[in-house]
N, C-alpha and C positions, 0 to 999 in steps of 0.2 A: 253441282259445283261443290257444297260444303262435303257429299260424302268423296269425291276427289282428295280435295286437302285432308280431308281424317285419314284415307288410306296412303298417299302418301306421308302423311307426319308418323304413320303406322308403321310403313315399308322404313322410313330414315332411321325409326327406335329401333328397331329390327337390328337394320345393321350394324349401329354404333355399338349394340351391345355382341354383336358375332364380332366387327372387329375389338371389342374392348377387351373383349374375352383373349381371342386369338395374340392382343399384346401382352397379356398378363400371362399367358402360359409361355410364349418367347423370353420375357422377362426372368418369371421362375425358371427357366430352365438352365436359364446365364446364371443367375443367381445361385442355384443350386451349385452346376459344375466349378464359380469362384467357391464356395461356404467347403470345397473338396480337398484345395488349395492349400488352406491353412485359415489364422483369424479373419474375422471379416469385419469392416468398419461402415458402416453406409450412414449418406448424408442426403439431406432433398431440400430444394431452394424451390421458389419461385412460388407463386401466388393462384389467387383463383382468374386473373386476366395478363400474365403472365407467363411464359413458356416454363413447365417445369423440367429441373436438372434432378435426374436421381444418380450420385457417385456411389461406389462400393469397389475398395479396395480389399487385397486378401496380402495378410504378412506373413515369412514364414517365420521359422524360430528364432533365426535373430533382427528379426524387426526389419526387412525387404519386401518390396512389394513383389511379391509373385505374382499376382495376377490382379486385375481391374475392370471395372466395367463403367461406363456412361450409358446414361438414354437423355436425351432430350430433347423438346418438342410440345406443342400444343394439342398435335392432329394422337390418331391410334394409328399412324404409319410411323410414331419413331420406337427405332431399335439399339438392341442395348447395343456397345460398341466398346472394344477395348481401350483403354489411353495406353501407346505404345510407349511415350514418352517416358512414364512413370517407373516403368517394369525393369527391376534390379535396385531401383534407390533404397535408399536407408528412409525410416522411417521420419527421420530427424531431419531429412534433408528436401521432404515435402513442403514446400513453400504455395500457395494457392494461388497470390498475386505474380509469384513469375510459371507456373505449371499452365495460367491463366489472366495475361497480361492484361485482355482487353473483352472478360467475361464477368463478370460478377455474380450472375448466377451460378456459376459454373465454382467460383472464388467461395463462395458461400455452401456448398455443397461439399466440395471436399474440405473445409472448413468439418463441418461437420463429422464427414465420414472417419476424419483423423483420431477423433478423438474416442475411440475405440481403446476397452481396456488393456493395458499391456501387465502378462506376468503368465 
């Protein structure tokens, strides 16, 4: 019985680390193809018992977002995701309470990713 549960608790470490792996290289790969874009801002919210938000935005020269990404999620099945909503704004006209009326992780993240150096 005990070596059952050790091989199983063995098989579950297994996997989380093949899937934890396999999200991190989806991740850098989005992350790459925005950092191709132009600047890039990234932001992360949420906690160790909380869903985490990772934002990254890309501006181009004059301060538009060209392109974007989202992940968020608890499990190693979330994937990065564009915000389509964002794509063309002015830098200035990023608001996180209206981009995200009824998210706050999400509020607090691109919070962050905003404040990327400009020049």
């Amino acid at each position: 019985m005990v070596t059952t549960l050790i091989t199983v608790a063995v098989i579950a470490w297994l996997g989380q680390l093949a899937l934890g792996g396999w999200q991190i290289h989806r991740f850098n790969r989005a992350f790459d193809a925005l950092c191709q874009r132009g600047r890039v801002g990234v932001g992360r919210s949420g906690g160790r018992f909380k869903p985490r938000v990772i934002v990254a935005i890309a501006l181009d020269e004059n301060n538009n977002v060209c392109d974007s990404l989202i992940m968020r999620g608890m499990t190693v099945f979330a994937r990065p995701t564009k915000i389509q909503a964002i794509n063309g704004m002015s830098w200035q006209e990023l608001e996180p309470d209206v981009i995200f009326p009824n998210d706050s992780l999400c509020q607090d993240a691109l919070s962050l990713a905003l404040k990327l150096k400009h020049g």
